[in-house]
C-alpha positions as CSV (number, residue, x, y, z in Angstrom):
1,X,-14.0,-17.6,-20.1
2,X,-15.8,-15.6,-17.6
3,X,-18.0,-17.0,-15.1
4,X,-21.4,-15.2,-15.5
5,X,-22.9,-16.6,-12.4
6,X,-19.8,-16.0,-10.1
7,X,-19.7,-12.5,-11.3
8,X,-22.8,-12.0,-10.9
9,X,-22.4,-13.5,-6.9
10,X,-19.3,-11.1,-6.8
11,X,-21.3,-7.5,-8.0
12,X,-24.6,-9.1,-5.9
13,X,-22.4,-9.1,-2.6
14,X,-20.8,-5.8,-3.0
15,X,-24.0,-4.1,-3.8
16,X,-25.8,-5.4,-1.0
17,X,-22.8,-4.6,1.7
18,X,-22.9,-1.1,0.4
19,X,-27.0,-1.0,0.7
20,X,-26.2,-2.3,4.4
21,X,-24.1,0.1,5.2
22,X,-25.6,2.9,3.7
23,X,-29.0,1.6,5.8
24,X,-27.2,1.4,8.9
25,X,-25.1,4.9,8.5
26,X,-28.9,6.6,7.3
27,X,-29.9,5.1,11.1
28,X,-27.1,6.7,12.5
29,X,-27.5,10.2,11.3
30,X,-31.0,9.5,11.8
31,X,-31.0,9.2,15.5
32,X,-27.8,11.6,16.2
33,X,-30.2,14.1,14.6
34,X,-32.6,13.2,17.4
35,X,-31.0,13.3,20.1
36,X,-29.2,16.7,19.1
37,X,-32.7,18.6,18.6
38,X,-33.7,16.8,22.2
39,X,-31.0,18.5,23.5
40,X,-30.7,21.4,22.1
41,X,-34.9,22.2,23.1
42,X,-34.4,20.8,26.5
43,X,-31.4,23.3,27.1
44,X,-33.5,26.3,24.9
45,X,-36.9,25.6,27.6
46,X,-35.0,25.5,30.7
């Protein structure tokens, strides 16, 4: 037989690592992106 509820743990735990991770590498990109455009107009102004 196939336990429903531990499944359901299983696929619960896997989704939510890859929501994590795709949260934390979104952050990532996020503030890479800012620091390149800082950069990049500090270097453009001077």
């Amino acid at each position: 037989m196939i336990d429903w509820g531990y499944a359901l743990y299983i696929a619960g735990g896997g989704f939510g690592t890859v929501f994590f991770l795709l949260a934390v590498l979104a952050v990532i990109v996020w503030a890479t992106s800012r620091l390149v455009i800082h950069f990049t107009r500090e270097r453009r102004d001077s």
